[in-house]
Structure formats: structure tokens, C-alpha cells
N, C-alpha and C positions, 0 to 999 in steps of 0.2 A: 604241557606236553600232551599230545594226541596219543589216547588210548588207544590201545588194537580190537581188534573184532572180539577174540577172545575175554579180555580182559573186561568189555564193555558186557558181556555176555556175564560175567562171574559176577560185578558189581549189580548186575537188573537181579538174579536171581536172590545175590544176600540182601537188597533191600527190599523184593518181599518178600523175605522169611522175617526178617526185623521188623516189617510192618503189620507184620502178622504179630508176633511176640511181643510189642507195643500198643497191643488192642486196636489199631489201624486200618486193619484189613483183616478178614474172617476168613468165612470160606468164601467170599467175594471179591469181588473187587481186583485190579490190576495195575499194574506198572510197568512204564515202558521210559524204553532210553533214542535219545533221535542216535542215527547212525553216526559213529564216528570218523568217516569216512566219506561219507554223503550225506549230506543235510538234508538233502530229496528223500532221502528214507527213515525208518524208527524200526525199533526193536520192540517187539512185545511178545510175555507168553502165549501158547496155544489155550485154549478156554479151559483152564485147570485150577484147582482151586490155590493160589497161590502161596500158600504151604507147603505146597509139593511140588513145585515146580524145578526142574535139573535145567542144565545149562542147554539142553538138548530139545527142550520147549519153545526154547526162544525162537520165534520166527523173525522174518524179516517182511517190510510192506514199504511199500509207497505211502507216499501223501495221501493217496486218494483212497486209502486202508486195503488196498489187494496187495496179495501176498505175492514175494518177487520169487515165491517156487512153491506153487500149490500141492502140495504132498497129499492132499484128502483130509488131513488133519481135521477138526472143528474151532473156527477162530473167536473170539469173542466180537459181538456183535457191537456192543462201545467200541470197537478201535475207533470208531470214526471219531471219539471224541480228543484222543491221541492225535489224528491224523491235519483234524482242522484247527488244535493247538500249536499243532508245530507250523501250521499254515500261515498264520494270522500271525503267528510270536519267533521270527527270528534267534529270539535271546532266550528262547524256554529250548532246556536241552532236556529233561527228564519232566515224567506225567507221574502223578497218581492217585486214581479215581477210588473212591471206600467209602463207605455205610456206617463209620461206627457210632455209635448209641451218645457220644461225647459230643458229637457237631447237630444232631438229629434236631436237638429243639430249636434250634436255628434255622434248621431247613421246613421243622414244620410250624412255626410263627413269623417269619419273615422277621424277625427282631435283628437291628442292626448288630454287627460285630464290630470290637474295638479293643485292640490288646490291654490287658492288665499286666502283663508278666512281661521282665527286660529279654526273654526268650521267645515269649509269643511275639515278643515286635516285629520277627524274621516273618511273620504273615503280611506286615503293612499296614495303613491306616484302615482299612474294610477289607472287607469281603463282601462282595456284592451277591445278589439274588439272582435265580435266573429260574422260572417255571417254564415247565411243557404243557401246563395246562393254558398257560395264558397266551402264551406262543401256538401253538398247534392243537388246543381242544384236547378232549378226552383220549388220551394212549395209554400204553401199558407203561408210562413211566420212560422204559428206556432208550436213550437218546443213540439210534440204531440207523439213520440216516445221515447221507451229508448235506442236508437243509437242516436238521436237528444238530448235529455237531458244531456246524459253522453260525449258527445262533448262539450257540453256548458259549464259543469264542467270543462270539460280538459282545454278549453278556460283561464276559467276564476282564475282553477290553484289557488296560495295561497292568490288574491286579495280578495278585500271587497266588490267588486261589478263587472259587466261588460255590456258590450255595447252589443247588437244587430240590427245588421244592417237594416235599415230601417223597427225596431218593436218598442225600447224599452230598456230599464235597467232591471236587478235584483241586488239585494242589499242586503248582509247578516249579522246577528252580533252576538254575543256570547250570547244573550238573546235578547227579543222582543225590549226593550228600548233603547238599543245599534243600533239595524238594524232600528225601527224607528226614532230614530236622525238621524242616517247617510243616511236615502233615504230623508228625507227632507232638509240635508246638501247637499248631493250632487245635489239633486235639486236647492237650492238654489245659489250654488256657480255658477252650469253651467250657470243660468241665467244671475249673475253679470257680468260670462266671456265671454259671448255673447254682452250682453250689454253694454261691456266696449271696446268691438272689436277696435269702433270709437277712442277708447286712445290708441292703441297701440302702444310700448310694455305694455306689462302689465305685472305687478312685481306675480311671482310666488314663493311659500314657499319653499323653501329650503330642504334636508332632515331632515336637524334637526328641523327644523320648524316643518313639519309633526309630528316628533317621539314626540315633546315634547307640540305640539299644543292638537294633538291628543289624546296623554295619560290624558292632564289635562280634555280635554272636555268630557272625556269615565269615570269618575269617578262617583260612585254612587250618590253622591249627588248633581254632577250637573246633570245625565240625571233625577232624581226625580224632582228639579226642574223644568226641560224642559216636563217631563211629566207631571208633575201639571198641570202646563200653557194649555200643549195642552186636557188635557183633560176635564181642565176648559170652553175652548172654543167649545169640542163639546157638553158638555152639557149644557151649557149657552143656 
């Protein structure tokens, strides 16, 4: 069932405060939902640190990241990478881009990723790489055009997520609930693979592991559950 404006509004705001409160997103980083009403458009906050975002943040944009009512606000300068995700991917309904400290040695060694956890499988079998240095030379990092955005799509191609080199991840899924378990799965897994380095080998899932880990954990009533939970925690 189609969500209304409002509703789609209430759900971008609690996932990230949840993505905040799950080490996810800091004072950084954002998240956005495609309109539910128009596919041609996305919902993102105004450039605030996403801890503190109200439903009243929420802007509305095109594809092509301008805003469908320019109020003066200051928007974040990534939309574009929102903008050429929902471009390129029909099937991605919800974005979210974040820095945390758990995905980092990934982005800054280029070492392959590969689920260990039957929850990290909701990521898929990689997570690909994608540099701005290698693509566009020396920049500030962030990915603030649409030649920069629509590269990072081409990157990241029919995965669930990808790497940026020495920035950061973004992380997608066929609704908010789906993309929020899998940026805190995959959060979670790169940790345990960092952390387990000292036990190497370390036993990785299989494809059929993924296809069938993943599909049980993407089911509506387990991610309801998992959003209970988290959403318990942020308003506790």
C-alpha cells in the first residue's frame, strides 16, 4: 500500500535518528526516501545534522537534485548522489550515505567485502569500490556534481551498497526499512570482520548462504520487528 506524503515524511525522519543511535550516521551524513507519489522526485533533509532533523526539514527535489520549492534554506550538496541513484535504479526507493568508523577500513584499503553474518547477507555478495580520486583527480572528497553522482551510480551498478574511497558508504533498499537494516548490517558485519582479522581465516557465507540468509532477513515481519526495536531505543 502507498504511503502518503506525510507518513513517508515521519518514516525519513525516524530512520535517521535510528541511524544516528546505531553509530550510522553522526553529525553527518543523510537520508533520503524517493517520493511516494512521483518516482521523478526524492525526499531529503535540509543540510542539518541528522539528529535533529523534524518532519519540517524534509525537502522535496527532482532527479536532477533542485528543489521543487526553493525556500532559501541550505541543501546538502551530496543530494546529487540521491538524485543519480534513484536515476540509474528504478528499484531503489530509499538512500543512505554515512562515514562511520565501522565501514572506514574498507574504504580506506580497498579490501573486498563479503558477508559473514546471516544478517549481513541483506548487503549481498560485495560491495564494490568507487574512488573520486581515480575518477576525477584530486577533489575535496565530496561527490557534489552530477558527473560525480552519476559515476558513483555506475560504480555501484546493481549492488546494495558501495565503498568510497577514503569518504564513506552509501546503502540502498526497496523501502526505508529494508535500506535501514542493511546500513546497520553492514555496519555491523564490517566491524565483526575487522575485529576477527586476529582469527584468520575467517569463514565467509556462501552464495547460497547470502540468497537465502538474506531473503529470510528482508521479510516484512522480521524488518517490523527490527524496527520496533530500533525505534524503541530512540525514543526511550
Amino acid at each position: 500500500m502507498t504511503q502518503s506524503l506525510e507518513e513517508t515524511r515521519r518514516d525519513l525522519v525516524l530512520a535517521s535518528r535510528i541511524l544516528v543511535n546505531e553509530g550510522v550516521l553522526d553529525g553527518f551524513g543523510h537520508v533520503s526516501q524517493r517520493h511516494p507519489g512521483d518516482p521523478e522526485r526524492y525526499l531529503l533533509p535540509i543540510a542539518r545534522s541528522p539528529g535533529m532533523i523534524a518532519a519540517g526539514d524534509v525537502a522535496e527535489f527532482t532527479l536532477d537534485g533542485d528543489p521543487v520549492a526553493d525556500d532559501g534554506r541550505r541543501y546538502f550538496l551530496e543530494r546529487v548522489i540521491h538524485g543519480a541513484i534513484y536515476r540509474a535504479r528504478p528499484d531503489v526507493a530509499a538512500i543512505a550515505h554515512f562515514h562511520s568508523a565501522d565501514i572506514m577500513p574498507f574504504c580506506l584499503t580497498g579490501r573486498a567485502f563479503r558477508p559473514v553474518t546471516h544478517v549481513g547477507a541483506t548487503v549481498g555478495y560485495h560491495v564494490p569500490h568507487w574512488s573520486a580520486q581515480q575518477a576525477f583527480g584530486d577533489t575535496n572528497l565530496l561527490v557534489a556534481t552530477r558527473e560525480q553522482g552519476d559515476s558513483l551510480a555506475a560504480a555501484m551498478g546493481r549492488a546494495q551498497g558501495v565503498f568510497l574511497a577514503n569518504h564513506g558508504a552509501v546503502v540502498v533498499g526497496d523501502d526505508i526499512r529494508s535500506m535501514t537494516f542493511r546500513a546497520i548490517q553492514l555496519c555491523s558485519d564490517a566491524r565483526l570482520q575487522v575485529t576477527s582479522a586476529a582469527f584468520e581465516p575467517i569463514t565467509r557465507l556462501t552464495d547460497a548462504e547470502i540468497d537465502a540468509s538474506g531473503a529470510a532477513n528482508l521479510q516484512p515481519h522480521i524488518l517490523a520487528r527490527a524496527w520496533d526495536w530500533w525505534s524503541a531505543r530512540v525514543e526511550s
